[in-house]
N, C-alpha and C positions, 0 to 999 in steps of 0.2 A: 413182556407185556405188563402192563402195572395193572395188579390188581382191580383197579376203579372201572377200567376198561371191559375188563372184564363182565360186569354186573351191567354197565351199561348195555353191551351187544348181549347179555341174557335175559335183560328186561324188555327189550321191544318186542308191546300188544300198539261217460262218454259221451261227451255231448253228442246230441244228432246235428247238426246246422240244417236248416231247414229257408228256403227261402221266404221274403217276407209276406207275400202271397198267400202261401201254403200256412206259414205261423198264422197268419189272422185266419185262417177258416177252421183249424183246428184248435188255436187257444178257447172259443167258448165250450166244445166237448170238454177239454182237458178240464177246464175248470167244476164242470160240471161233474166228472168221474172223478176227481178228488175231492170234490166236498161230502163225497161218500165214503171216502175213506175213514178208517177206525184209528186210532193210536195206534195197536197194533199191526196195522198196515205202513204207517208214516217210520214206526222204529223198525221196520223191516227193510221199505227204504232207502234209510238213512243209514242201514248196516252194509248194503248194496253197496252204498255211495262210500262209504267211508273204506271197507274193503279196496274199492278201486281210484283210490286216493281221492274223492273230488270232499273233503271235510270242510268246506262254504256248504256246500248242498245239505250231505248229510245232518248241520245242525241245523238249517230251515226246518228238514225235516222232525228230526226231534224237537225244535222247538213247536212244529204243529199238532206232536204228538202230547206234549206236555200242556199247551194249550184246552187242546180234548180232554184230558186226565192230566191234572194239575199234582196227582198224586201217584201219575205213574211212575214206579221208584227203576225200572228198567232204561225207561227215556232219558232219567237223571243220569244213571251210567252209563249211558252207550253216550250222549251230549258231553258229561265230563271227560271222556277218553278223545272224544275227537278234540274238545279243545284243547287239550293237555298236549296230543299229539301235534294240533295247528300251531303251538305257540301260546297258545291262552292258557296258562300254568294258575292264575288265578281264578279263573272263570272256570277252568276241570275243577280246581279245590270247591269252589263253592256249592257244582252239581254233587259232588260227591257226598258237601255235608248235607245238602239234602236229603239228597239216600239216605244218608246212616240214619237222619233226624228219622225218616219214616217207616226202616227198618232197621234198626241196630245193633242186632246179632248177626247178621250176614259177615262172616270173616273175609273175604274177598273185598267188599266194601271198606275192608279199612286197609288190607293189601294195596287195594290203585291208590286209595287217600295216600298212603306212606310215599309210594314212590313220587306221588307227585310232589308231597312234602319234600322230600328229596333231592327233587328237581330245582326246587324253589331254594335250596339252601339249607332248609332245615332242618337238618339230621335229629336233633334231640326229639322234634316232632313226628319224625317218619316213625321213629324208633318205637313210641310209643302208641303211631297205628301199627305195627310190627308188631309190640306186642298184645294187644286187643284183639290183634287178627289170631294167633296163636291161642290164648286164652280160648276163644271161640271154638278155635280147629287147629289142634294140637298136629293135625296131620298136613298143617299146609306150609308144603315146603319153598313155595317162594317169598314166605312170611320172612323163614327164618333165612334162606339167602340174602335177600334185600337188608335184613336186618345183621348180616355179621358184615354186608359191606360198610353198614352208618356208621358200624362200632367201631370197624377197623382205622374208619376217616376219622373219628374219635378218640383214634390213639388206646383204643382199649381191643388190643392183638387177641389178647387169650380169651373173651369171650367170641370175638367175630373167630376165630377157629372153632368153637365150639359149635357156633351156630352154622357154621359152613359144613361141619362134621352131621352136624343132623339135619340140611337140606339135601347132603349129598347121600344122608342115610333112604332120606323118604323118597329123593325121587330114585333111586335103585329100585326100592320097593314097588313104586307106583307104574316102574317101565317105562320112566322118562328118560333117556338116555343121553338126549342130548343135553337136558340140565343139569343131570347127574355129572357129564363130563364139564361142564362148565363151573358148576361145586368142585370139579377135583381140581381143574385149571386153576382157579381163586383159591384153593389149598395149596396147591403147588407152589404158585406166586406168593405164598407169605408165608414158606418153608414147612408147608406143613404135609407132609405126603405119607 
């Protein structure tokens, strides 16, 4: 298995039909019991929707929540993960510079930015949410995983071993086992055991 592969399979984060009878007597309640909903309601959701694949719906939703609270920095990220997940690699980057713009230190927030950067080609960029994310929380180990895979596609072996040696250190520690084996697998693959 090639390395890349690797990092890939370790990084991935109903309708009713109703007759049209039935739709027109129950669309004005419906509308009616959502305009009472809170953002906190709409990013809930749209975590619903997005959990059971329907990512059109869930960014309606997060777009309503965002709408409501224009500053809500949760709706930024759960909207940038579905579109990064739908295909919209630009459109995740940009809810996420949201985010960071309205909370900064959150280490996680620049973790999803890396990968997406990532996604998008950018490795020297990912690297650099990789490291901001670590700065922040020295203990976040899919910082440093994601970050020895950029290196390694960088042609720089001996630090992405490094960094692979201390994701696969901290998720031992944290009880993550399944990442832990996916840190040893990506050591493995680039002779590092």
């Amino acid at each position: 298995m090639k390395p890349t592969a690797v990092i890939i399979s370790a990084l991935l984060l109903t309708q009713i039909s109703a007759q049209p009878a039935i739709a027109l007597t129950i669309q004005p309640r419906l509308q009616i019991a959502q305009s009472s909903l809170t953002a906190t309601d709409y990013i809930k959701l749209g975590d619903t929707k997005s959990k059971a694949g329907d990512l059109p719906s869930a960014i309606r939703d997060y777009d309503r929540a965002i709408a409501l609270e224009p500053q809500n920095v949760e709706a930024y990220i759960s909207r940038g993960a579905a579109k990064s997940e739908s295909g919209d690699k630009q459109g995740g980057l940009q809810d996420y510079d949201k985010a960071i713009d309205l909370q900064p230190t959150i280490a996680e927030f620049y973790s999803l930015r890396g990968i997406t950067q990532y996604e998008l080609g950018d490795k020297k960029a990912a690297i650099q949410d990789y490291d901001k994310a670590i700065e922040l929380k020295p203990t976040i180990a899919l910082a440093y995983f994601a970050r020895s895979v950029a290196k390694y596609e960088l042609n720089d072996k001996e630090s992405a071993i490094q960094d692979a040696n201390k994701a696969a250190e901290l998720y031992k520690q944290q009880g993550n086992t399944e990442f832990y084996q996916k840190a040893m697998d990506f050591l493995k693959a680039l002779g590092k055991t």
